[in-house]
N, C-alpha and C positions, 0 to 999 in steps of 0.2 A: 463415336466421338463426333461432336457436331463442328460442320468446318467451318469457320468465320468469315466474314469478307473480308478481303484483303485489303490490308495499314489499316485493320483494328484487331485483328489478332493479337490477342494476350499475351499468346508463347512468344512470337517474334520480336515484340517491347521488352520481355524480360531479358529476352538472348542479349537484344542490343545494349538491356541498362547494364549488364554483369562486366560488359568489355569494359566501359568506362572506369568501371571501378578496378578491375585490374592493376591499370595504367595507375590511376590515382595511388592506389596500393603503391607501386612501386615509386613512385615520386615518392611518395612520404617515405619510403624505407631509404630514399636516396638521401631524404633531404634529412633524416633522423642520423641516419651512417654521417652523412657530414658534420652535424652538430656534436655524436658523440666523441667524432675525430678532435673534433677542435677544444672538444672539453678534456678529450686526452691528452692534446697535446698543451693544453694550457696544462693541468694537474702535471703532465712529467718535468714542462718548463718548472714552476713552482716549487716542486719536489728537489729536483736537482739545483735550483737555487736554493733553496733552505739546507741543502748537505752539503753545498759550496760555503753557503755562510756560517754553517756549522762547523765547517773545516775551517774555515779561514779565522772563524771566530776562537776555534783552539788552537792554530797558529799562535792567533796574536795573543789571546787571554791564558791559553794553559803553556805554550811553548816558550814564550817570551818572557812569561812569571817567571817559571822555572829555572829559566839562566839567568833571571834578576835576583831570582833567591839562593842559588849554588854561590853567585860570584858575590853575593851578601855576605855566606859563611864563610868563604873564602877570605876574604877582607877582615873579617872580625876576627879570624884564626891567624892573621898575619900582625894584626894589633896588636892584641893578647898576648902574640911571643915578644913584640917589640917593647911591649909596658912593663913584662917581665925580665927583658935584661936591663932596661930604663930603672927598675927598681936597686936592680943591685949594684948601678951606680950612681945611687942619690944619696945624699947622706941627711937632708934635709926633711924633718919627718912632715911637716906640711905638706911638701912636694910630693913625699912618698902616697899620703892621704888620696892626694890626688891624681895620681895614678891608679890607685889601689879601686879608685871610684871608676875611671876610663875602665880597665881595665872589668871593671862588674858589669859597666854600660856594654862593652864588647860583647861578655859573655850572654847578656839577656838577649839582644840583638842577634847573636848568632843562633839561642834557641827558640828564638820567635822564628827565623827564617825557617827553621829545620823543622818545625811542628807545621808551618804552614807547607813547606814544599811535601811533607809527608799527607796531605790534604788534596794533593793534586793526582790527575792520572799518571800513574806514573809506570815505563814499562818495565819489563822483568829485570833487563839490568841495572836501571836507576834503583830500582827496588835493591839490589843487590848491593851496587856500591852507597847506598844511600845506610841499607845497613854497615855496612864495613866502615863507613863513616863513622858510624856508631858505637863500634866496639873500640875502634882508636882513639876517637875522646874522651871512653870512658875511664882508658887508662891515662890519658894523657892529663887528663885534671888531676888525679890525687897527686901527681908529678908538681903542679903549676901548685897548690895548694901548699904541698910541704917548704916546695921556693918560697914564698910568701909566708909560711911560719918561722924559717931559718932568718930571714930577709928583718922580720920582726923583732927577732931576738939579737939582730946583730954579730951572725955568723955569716957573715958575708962571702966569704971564702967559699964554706961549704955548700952556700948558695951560689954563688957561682959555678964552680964545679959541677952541683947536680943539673944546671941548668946546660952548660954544655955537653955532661958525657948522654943525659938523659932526656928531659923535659925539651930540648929543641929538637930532639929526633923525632923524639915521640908527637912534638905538633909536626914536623915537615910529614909527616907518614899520614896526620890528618888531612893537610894541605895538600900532599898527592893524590888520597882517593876523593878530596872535592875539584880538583881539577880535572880527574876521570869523570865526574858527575858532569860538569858543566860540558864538557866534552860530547860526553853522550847525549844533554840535553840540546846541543846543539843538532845534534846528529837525528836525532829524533823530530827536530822541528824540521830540519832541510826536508825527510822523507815525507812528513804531515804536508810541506808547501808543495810537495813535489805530487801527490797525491790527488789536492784539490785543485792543480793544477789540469791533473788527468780526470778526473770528472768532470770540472766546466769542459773540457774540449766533449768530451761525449757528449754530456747534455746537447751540445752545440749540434753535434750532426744530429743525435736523434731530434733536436726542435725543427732544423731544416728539413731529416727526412720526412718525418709526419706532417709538416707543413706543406713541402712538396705533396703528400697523399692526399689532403686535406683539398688542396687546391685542383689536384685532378680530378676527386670526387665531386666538387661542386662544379667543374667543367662541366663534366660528364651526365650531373644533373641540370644544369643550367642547360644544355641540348636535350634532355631528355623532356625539359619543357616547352623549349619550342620546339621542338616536334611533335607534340602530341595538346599544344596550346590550343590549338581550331579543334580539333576533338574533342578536348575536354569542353571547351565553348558551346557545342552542338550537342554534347552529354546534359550541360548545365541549363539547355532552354529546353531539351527533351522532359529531364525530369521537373522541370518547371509550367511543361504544360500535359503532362501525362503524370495518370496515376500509375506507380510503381507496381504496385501489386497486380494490375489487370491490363496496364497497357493503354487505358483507356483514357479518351481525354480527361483532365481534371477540369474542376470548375473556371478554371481562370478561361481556360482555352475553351470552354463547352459556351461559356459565355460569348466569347470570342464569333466563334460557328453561330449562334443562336441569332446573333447581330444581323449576322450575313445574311441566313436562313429570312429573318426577315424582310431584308431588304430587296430579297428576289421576289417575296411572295407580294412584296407592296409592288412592285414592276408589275408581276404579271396576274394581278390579281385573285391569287389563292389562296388558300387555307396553310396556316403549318400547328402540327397539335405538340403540344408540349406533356409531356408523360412525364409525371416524379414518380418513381418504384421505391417501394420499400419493403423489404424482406419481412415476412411474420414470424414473429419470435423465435429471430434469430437470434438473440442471447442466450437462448435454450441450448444450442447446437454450442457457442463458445464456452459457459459454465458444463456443459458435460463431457463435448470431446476434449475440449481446448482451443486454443487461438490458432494451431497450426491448422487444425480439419476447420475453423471457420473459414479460414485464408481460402483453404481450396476450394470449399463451399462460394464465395465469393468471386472467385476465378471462372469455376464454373458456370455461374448465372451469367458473369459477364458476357462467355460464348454463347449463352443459349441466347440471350437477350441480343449479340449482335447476328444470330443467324436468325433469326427470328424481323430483320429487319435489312432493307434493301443498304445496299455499298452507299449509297448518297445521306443516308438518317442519319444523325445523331447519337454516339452511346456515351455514354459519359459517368463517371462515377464521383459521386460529390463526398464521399467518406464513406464510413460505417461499410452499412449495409443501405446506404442509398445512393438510387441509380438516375438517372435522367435520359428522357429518349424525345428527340424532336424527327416528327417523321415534315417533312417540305413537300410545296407541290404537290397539295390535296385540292379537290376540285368539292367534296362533300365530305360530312364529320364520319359520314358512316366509314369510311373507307378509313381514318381515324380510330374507328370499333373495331376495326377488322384486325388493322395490327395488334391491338389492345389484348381484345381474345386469344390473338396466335400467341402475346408474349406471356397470357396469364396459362396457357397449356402450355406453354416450351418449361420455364419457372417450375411447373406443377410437377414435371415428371421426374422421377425416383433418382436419386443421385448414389454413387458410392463413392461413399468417404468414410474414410481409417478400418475399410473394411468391413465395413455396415452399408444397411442401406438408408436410406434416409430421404424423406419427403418434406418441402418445402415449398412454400405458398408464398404471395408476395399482393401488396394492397399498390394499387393504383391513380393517383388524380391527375384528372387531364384539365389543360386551361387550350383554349384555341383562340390564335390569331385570325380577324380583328375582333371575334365578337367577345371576345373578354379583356382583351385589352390590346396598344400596340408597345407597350416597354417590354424589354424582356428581362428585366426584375421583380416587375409587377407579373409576367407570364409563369416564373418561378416559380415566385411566392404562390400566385393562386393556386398553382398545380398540386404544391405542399400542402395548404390547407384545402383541397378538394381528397390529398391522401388520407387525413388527418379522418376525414369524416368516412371513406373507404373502411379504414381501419378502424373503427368506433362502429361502424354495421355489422360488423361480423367477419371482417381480412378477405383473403383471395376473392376479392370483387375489384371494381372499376369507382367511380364517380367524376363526372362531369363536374367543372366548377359553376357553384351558384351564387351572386353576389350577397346573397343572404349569408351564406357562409362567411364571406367576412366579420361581420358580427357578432356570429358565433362563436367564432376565432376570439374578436379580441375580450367578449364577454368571460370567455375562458381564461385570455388572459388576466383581466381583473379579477377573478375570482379564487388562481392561483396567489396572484399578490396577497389580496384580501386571508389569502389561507392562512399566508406566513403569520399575521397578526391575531389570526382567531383564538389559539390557544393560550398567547398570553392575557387575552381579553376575556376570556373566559366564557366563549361566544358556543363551547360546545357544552351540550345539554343531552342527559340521558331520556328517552320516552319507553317506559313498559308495559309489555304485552301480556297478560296472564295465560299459564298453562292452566287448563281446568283438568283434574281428576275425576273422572265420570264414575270411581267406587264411593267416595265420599261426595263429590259436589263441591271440593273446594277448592279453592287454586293451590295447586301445587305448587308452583313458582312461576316466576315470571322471567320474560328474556329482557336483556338490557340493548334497547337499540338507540344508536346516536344519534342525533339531530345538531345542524350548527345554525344556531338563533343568530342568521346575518344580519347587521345592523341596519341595510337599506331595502332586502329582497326577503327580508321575515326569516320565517321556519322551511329551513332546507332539506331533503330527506337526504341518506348518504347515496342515492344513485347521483346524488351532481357532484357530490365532491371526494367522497371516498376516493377513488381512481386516483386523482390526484395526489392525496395524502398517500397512498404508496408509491408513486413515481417519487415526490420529493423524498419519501424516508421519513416523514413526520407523524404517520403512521404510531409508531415506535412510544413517541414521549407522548400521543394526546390519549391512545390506546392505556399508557400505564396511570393519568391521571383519570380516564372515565374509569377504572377497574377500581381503581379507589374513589372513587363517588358514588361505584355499583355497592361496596362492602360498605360502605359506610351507611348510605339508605338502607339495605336491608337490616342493619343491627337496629336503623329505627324503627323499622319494622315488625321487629324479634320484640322490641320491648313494647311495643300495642297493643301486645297480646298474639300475634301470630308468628309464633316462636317454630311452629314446621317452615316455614316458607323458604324456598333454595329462590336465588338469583342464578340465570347462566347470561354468563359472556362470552361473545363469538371473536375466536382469533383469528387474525390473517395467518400470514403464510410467514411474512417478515420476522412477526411476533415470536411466532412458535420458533424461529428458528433463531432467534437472539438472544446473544450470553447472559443478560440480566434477567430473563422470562422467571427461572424459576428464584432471582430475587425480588422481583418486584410481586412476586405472588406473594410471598413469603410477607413482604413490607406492606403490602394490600392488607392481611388480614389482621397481621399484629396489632397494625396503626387502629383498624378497626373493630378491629374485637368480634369479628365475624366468625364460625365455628367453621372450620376447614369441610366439612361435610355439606355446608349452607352454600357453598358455590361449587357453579357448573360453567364447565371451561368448553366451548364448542368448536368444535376442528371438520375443517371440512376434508372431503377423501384424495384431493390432490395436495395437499400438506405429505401426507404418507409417500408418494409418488417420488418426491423430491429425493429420499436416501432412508430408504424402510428401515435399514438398522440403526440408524439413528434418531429417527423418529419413535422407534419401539421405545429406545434409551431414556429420550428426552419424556415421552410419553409416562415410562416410569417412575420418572425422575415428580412428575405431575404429582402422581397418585401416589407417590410416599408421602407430602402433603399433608394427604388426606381428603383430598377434592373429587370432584367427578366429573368423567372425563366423558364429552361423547358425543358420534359420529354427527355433524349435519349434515340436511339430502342427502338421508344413506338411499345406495339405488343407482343416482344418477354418475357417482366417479368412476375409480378403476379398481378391479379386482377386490371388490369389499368384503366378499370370504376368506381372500386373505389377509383382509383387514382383522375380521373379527377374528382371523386367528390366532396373532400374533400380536393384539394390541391389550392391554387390559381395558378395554373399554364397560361402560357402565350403562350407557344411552344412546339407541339407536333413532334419529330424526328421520319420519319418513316424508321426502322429498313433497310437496304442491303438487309436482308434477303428477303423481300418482293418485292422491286426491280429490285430484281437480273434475274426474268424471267417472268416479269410482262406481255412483250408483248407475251409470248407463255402460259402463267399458268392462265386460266379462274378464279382461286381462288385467286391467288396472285391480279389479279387484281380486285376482290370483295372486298375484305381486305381493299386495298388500297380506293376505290370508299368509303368502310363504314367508315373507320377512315378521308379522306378528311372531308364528311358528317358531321361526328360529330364534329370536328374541328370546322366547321362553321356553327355547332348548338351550341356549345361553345363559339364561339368567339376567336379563339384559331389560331394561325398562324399554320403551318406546312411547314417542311423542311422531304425534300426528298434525304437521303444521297446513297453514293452507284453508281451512276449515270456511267454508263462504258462505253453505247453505245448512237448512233446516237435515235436508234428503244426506247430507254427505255427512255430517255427525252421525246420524240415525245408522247411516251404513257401517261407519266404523267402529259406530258400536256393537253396532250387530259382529261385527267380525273381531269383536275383544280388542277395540284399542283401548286404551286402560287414558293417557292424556291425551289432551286434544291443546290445538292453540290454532287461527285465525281471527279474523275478519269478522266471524259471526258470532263470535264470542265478546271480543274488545278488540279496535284499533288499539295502535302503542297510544299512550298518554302519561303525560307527567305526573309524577310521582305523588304530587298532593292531590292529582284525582282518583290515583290508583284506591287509596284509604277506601271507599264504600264499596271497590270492589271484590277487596279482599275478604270480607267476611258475609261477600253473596254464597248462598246456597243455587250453585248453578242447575240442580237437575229439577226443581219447578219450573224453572227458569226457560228450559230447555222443551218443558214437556215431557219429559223424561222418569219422572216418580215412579210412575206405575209401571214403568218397564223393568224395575230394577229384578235385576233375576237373586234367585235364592241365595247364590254362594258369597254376591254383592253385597247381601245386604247387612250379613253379620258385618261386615267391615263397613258397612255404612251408621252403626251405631256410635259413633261418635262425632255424626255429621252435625251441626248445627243450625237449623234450618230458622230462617228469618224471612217472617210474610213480609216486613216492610220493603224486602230488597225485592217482592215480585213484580210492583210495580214501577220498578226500574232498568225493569229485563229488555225492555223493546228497545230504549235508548242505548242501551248497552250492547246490544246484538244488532244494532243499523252497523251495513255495510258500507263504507266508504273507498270506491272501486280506486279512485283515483289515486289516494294516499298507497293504497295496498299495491298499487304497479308498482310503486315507488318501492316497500317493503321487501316486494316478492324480488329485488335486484340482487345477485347471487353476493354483491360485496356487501356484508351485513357488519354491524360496530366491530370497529377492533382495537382490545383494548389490550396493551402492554407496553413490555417494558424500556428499560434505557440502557 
């Protein structure tokens, strides 16, 4: 373990950031605990008001009915008997009439009260004598009834009579069980007031006791914050000038120091070198382990980077994966270099994380005080864009900043804007390269390479912009319309008369691995009416690398289709035997690299001899790209490469020049006739040899070294989908 200097150790900033949060922790659960006290204790106040009012509301609404509607019936049953002896001594039948009418009013009156109180809650005994009410009236009417028929007929006597020995007892018997009613409704209301009496007191203490708790809780936090107020204060500018993760200064503070760093160096006339560091393909390490082993990954560089540098420098981590180092109080740059080198070996060496081992490289720009500038925003920035060009060399290097670099910066900036707009403008443009067939002499097909026709800097190859279009992801949609501009040209192709010809298209990495890939293939050929066999889909061998069982799947998923799938610069990836073993692949691309000095390099041309071999233990077609000279066709064909494709063939070229080369007979063209061997040449009987194209062969086979740098750049068209 490498040991840091001390107050930039990593371990120690984390120890310290964990206490604060502790602390914080508990203030919130103090200050949570109070608020849910208080929401407690509001919901039980509320609670217990609402069953106070609810009591109190059946007091006065159920309790109070209830003795307004017993001493109703009571009343109407005291009438009723009085309109009945009132009858039988009237003699006057008008008056009788009206009696007879009071006396109906009573009766309705008392069974309106008696159907409502029977509507109410009522408890077991009112239920009881409420019935027993009920059975006494019911004899007591046919009583009051027959009075009133006697009374009618003018038997007054008998009506009298039955009204004393019978019909007054018979209502008194009613009249006593409604004054038990009203009794007990009385009695029932006293216990109901007495009740909700006894809930508001409880309510009452339980509101004070929880208030009282309520109160001590926020005492208790209200001190738990000033005591621990300056620490949290000292917590909040810690992690305000330190990054969390590493301890390390953050930008605000690194900024801070860099002021300083300056100001001593302009005193005492020295040098301070400013280091931007950035990790190389470090999103590799997060897409495969995870974000937990990059964390530690990042942790780690950050100790090796502050042991790797004196107690007084600089270490600083500005996000991601980038770092910042200002080394002060340099006398010469070299001494600058020196630290440089130590940090690019500390970075390099093998790390274990998630129990693996793992190697990691890191790009470097340096800007130096004064001779690149005196701001140190300006000292920043240049140091980033001196990494920028570090990392576009080839990574785990150094660069010095150059003010040319600036330019190049911002060219790059305009050229990324410019990007955004190219595709809707329609600024990208296909150019094809023909494969020539060395059995027949005819192009076999051609590759589809992109070009974006910029409106102010011309015809651009994709080494300037490619890169870009996969950092933004735009890749995707300008990939799925060249693929349909590739199908589309070759159906008009097919119908010129060269109905063999395949197009291939070269995918990235994005391509191949996005959900619409195998519809936009689909949409490609329908639209175009291209014959699923007529395109060639080109994968390069770190596409497989990514998740081999899913690329076999998706690979599949291809060649149900109907298409042809197959390897580019086979040779130079990884493990390409197990590529061909497990891929259905159709066409093996043999790399430039191999090509390139095939007729001088004994090895180069072993390579080549074993992968032809294998190809045709496979079953496997191969194309031979890279082609520059007269000597390196001659050799490849010597060694049975069946297609060939560079430079000494055709540059790429636009589509409307491609026509007269398509129906060249390449192998006069070549020199090549009289070499054809015997087994060639049955298969060359349906070649179609045309003298007028011989005298176009020289223009057709100039070398153009320049454009071909451009070509030979590993990021080749990529076309798909959305």
């Amino acid at each position: 373990m490498l040991q840091a200097a001390p107050g930039n150790n990593p371990n120690p900033a984390m120890r310290r950031i964990v206490r604060p949060s502790a602390w914080k922790f508990a203030l919130l659960a103090g200050f949570v605990t109070q608020l849910l006290l208080l929401i407690f204790v509001t919901a039980i106040g509320l609670q217990q008001l609402e069953v106070a009012t609810d009591k109190l509301n059946q007091v006065v609404d159920v309790h109070m009915r209830k003795q307004t509607l017993t001493k109703t019936m009571m009343v109407s049953a005291r009438e009723r008997t009085i309109f009945i002896l009132m009858l039988s001594k009237t003699p006057d039948s008008v008056e009788r009439d009206n009696l007879l009418i009071q006396f109906s009013k009573n009766g309705s009156a008392f069974g309106m009260a008696r159907q409502e109180l029977r509507g109410l809650p009522l408890s077991i005994r009112e239920q009881e004598l409420l019935a027993l009410q009920g059975q006494l009236t019911n004899a007591s009417q046919p009583l009051q009834l027959q009075v009133i028929d006697l009374i009618n007929a003018d038997f007054i006597e008998a009506a009298e009579d039955l009204i004393r020995t019978q019909a007054i007892p018979k209502q008194n018997q009613v009249i006593a069980a409604l004054s038990q009613l009203d009794a007990e409704a009385q009695k029932v209301a006293l216990e109901a007031s007495s009740r909700a009496r006894d809930d508001h007191e409880m309510a009452r203490k339980w509101l004070f006791l929880l208030s009282g708790t309520a109160l001590l809780i926020g005492f208790l936090v209200a001190a738990f914050v000033f005591l621990y107020a300056s620490r949290a204060g000292r917590a909040r500018e810690r992690l305000s000038t330190e990054d969390t993760l590493t301890g390390l200064p953050n930008r605000m503070l690194f900024m801070d120091r860099l002021e300083q760093s300056l100001i001593r160096a302009e005193r005492h006339a020295t040098l301070v070198g400013v280091m931007f560091i950035d990790l190389d393909r470090f999103k590799r390490v997060n897409d495969t382990l995870g974000h937990a082993s990059g964390d530690q990954l990042i942790c780690e560089v950050a100790q090796r980077l502050r042991a790797a540098t004196r107690a007084e420098d600089i270490v600083a981590r500005l996000g991601g994966d980038e770092f910042v180092v200002v080394v002060g109080d340099i006398a010469e740059i070299k001494h600058i270099l020196q630290v440089v080198e130590k940090m690019l070996a500390a970075v390099a060496a093998p790390y274990q994380i998630a129990e693996r081992e793992l190697f990691c490289s890191c790009s470097i720009g340096i800007s130096v005080y004064p001779h690149d500038g005196d701001d140190s925003g300006d000292l920043l920035k240049y140091a980033d864009t001196a990494m920028y060009h570090a990392k576009s060399s080839g990574r785990n290097r150094f660069q010095l900043y150059d003010p040319a670099m600036n330019a190049m910066a911002e060219e790059r900036l305009q050229l990324e804007t410019d990007l955004h707009y190219a595709l809707g403008r329609n600024e990208f443009i296909l150019h094809y390269q023909p494969q020539v067939d060395l059995d027949t002499g005819r192009t076999h097909a051609v590759e589809a390479l992109v070009r974006w026709n910029h409106p102010n800097k011309g015809l651009l190859s994709p080494a300037v912009f490619l890169e870009m279009l996969e950092e933004t992801g735009q890749i995707v949609s300008v990939g799925r319309q060249l693929l349909e501009t590739a199908c589309h040209q070759t159906v008009r192709w097919h119908a010129a008369g060269f109905s063999h010809l395949e197009v291939a298209v070269n995918l990235s990495s994005k391509e191949f691995w996005h959900e619409g890939l195998i519809a936009s293939v689909q949409t490609a050929l329908a639209q175009s009416g291209l014959p699923p066999h007529a395109l060639q889909l080109e994968l390069t061998e770190g596409i497989f690398m990514e998740s081999m069982d899913a690329a076999v799947k998706r690979v599949h998923e291809l060649k149900a289709l109907g298409i042809t799938v197959s390897v580019d610069d086979f040779g130079t990836g990884y493990s390409s035997l197990a590529h061909l073993k497990r891929f259905p692949l159709d066409v093996l691309k043999i790399d430039r690299y191999f090509v390139k000095d095939v007729q001088h390099d004994p090895v180069n041309e072993a390579l080549i001899r074993s992968i032809l071999s294998l190809s045709q233990d496979l079953k496997l077609k191969n194309v031979a790209e890279g082609i520059e000279t007269q000597a390196q066709l001659e050799c490849l064909r010597k060694l049975g490469c069946q297609i060939v494709q560079g430079y000494f063939i055709s540059q790429p070229v636009p589509a409307a020049q491609l026509a007269t080369l398509l129906s060249r007979d390449w192998l006069p063209a070549f020199n090549l006739a009289h070499q054809v061997q015997p087994k060639r040449q049955s298969s060359n009987a349906h070649r179609h040899t045309r003298a007028s194209d011989l005298s176009e062969s020289a223009e057709s086979t100039e070398v153009h070294s320049a454009t071909q740098e451009q070509d030979a750049c590993p990021m080749k068209p990529k076309l798909l989908p959305t």
